[in-house]
PAZALO-99051 format. One record per residue (C-alpha): residue number from 1; residue in three letters; x, y, z. Coordinates in steps of 0.25 Angstrom, whole numbers, padded with zeros to 4 digits, always signed. Layout:
% residues N
NUM:ALA:X:Y:Z
...
This chain:
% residues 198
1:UNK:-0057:-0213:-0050
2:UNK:-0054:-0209:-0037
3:UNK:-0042:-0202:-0029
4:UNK:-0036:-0204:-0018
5:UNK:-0038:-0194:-0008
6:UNK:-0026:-0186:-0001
7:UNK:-0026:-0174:+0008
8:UNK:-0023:-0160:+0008
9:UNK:-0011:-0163:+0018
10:UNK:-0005:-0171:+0008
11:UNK:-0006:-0159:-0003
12:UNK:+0002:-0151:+0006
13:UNK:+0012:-0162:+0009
14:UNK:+0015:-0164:-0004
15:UNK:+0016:-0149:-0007
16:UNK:+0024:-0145:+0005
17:UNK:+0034:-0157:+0000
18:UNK:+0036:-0151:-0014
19:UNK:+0040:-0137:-0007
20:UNK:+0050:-0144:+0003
21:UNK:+0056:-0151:-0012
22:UNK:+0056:-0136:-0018
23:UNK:+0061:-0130:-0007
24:UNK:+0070:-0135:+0004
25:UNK:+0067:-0126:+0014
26:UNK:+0062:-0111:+0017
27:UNK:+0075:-0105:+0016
28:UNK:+0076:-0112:+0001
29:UNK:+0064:-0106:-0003
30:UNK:+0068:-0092:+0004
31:UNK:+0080:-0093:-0004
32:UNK:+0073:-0095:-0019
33:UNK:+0065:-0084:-0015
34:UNK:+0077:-0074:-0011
35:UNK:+0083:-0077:-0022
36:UNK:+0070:-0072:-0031
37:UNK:+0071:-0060:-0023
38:UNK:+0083:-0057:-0025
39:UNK:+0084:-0058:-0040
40:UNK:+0070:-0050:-0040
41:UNK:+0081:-0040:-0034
42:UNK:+0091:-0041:-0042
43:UNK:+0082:-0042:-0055
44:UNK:+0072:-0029:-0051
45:UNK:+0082:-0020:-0043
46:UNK:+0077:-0015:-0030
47:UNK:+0067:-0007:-0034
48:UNK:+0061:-0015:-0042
49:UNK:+0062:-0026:-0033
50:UNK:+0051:-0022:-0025
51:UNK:+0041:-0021:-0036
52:UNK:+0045:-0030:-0043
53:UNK:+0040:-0040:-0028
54:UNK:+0028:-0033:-0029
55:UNK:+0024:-0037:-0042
56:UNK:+0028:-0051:-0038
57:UNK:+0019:-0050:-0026
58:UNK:+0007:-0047:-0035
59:UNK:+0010:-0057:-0045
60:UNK:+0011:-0066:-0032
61:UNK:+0000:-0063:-0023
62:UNK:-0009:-0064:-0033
63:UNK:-0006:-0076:-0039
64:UNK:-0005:-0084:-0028
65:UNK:-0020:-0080:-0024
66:UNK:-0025:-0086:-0037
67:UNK:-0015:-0098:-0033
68:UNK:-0023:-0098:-0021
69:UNK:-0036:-0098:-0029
70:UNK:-0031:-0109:-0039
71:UNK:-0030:-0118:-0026
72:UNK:-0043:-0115:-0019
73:UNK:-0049:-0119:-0033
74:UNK:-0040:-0131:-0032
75:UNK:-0045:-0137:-0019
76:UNK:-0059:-0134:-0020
77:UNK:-0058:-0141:-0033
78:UNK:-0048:-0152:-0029
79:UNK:-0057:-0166:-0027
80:UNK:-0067:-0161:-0038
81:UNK:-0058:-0166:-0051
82:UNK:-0067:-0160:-0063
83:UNK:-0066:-0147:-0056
84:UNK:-0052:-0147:-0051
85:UNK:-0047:-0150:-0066
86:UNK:-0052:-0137:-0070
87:UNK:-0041:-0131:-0065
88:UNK:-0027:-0130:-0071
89:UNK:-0019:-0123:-0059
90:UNK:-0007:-0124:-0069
91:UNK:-0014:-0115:-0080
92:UNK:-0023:-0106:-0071
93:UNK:-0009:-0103:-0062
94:UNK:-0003:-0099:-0077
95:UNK:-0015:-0090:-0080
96:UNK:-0015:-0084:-0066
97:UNK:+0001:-0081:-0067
98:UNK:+0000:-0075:-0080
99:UNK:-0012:-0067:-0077
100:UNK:-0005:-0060:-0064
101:UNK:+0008:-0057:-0071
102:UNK:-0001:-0048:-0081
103:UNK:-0008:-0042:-0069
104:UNK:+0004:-0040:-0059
105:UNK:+0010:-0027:-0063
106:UNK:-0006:-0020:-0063
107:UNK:-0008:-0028:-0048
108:UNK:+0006:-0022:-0044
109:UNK:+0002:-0008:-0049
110:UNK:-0011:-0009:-0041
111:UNK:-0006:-0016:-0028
112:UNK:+0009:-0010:-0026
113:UNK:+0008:+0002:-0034
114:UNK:-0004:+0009:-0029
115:UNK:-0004:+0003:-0016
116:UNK:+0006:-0004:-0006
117:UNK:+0003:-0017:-0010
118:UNK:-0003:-0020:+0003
119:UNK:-0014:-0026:-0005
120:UNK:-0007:-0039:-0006
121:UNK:-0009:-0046:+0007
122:UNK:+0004:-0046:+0016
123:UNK:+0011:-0035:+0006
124:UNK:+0015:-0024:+0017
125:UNK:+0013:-0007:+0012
126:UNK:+0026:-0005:+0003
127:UNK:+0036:+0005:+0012
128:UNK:+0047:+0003:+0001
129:UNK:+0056:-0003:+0013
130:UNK:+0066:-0014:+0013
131:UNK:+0054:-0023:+0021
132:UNK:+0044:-0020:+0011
133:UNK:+0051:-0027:+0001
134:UNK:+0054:-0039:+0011
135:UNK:+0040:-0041:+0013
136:UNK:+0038:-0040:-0001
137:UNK:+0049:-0053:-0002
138:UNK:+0043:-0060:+0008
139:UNK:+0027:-0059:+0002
140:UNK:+0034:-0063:-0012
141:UNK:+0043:-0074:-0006
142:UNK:+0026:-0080:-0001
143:UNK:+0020:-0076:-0013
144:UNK:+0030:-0083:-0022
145:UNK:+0029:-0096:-0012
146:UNK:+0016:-0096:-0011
147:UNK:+0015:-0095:-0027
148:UNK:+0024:-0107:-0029
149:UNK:+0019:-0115:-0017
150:UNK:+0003:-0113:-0022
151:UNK:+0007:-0117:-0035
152:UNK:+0013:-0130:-0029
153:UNK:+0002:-0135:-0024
154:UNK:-0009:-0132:-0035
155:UNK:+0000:-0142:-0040
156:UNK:+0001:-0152:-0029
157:UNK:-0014:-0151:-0029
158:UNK:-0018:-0151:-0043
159:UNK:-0008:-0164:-0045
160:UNK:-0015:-0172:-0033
161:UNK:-0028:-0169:-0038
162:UNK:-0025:-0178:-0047
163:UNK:-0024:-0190:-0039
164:UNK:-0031:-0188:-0026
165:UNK:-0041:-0182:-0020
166:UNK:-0039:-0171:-0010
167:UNK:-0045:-0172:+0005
168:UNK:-0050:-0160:+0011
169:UNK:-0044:-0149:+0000
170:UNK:-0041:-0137:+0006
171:UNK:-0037:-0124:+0000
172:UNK:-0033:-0118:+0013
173:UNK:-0024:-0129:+0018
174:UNK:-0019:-0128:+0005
175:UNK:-0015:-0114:+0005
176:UNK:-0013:-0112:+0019
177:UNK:-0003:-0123:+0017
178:UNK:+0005:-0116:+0005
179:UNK:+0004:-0104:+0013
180:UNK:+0012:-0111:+0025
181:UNK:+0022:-0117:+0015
182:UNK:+0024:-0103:+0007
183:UNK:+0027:-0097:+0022
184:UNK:+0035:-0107:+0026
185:UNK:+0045:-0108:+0012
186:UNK:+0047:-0092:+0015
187:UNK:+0051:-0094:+0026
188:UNK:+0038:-0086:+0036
189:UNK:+0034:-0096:+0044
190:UNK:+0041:-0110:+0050
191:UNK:+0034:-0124:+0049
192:UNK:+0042:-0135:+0058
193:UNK:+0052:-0139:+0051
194:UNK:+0049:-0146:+0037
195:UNK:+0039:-0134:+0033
196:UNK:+0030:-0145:+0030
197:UNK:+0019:-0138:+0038
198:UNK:+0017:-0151:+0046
């Protein structure tokens, strides 16, 4: 039986509507994420605070590059169905979760605890000040966006798989697109004035 075919825009349409339902606006989503920072704060004390985001940015970093894998698998397998059902993004996401919690201390050790942690892109040489720590906040407010919203649309994917066939898939537009919307729900960059990326 054949599908019906739909484009990549309409993916991302549909994924940039099920953020504006989740979240009204920037400021909301700023304001979920303050207020995990804070009781990290509270919880950790602050000297334990900053460790504690650094072990968080590993965890993070890391696991949305096998996200990114998992989606660049996805679209090259998307309109090939006997190979596309392979996959289970659900279980492997499970798997790659619980894998990276066992290794995050060791990954910590080696990246922060030897070094600066400059080997994670963006991460800037620790000086122990007030605005290390903000960069810190702001690269785990990205990396926790770009957890969730990768995530979201593995889903959106994988459930129109079912019923259409994909035109053009790309995994850059795809990623580049989640990249926007992660950039624009913490607030670093401004797109008109529905964030739709239109």
């Amino acid at each position: 039986m054949s599908k019906d075919s739909i484009k990549m825009e309409q993916l991302l349409a549909t994924f940039t509507s099920q953020l504006k339902q989740r979240y009204d606006s920037p400021s909301s989503f700023s304001e979920k994420m303050d207020k995990l920072l804070r009781s990290k704060r509270e919880k950790h004390g602050d000297r334990g605070y900053r460790v504690a985001i650094e072990k968080n940015l590993v965890f993070l970093y890391f696991f949305v590059e096998e996200l990114k894998s998992i989606l660049e698998i996805m679209m090259d397998r998307v309109n090939d169905d006997s190979e596309f059902l392979k996959i289970d993004p659900g279980l492997t996401i499970m798997e790659i979760e619980k894998q990276l919690r066992d290794q995050t201390e060791r990954k910590h050790l080696e990246i922060f605890g030897d070094g600066d942690g400059s080997f994670l892109p963006g991460i800037p040489g620790n000086n122990g000040g007030k605005s290390y720590t903000r960069k810190l906040e702001f690269h785990y407010s990205y990396l926790m966006a770009a957890r969730s919203f990768s995530v979201d649309f593995i889903n959106i994917l994988y459930a129109a798989q079912q019923e259409y066939r994909i035109e053009k898939p790309s995994f850059n537009q795809a990623w580049n697109y989640i990249d926007m919307s992660v950039n624009y729900y913490i607030g670093n960059i401004q797109i008109g004035e529905s964030g739709s990326g239109d």
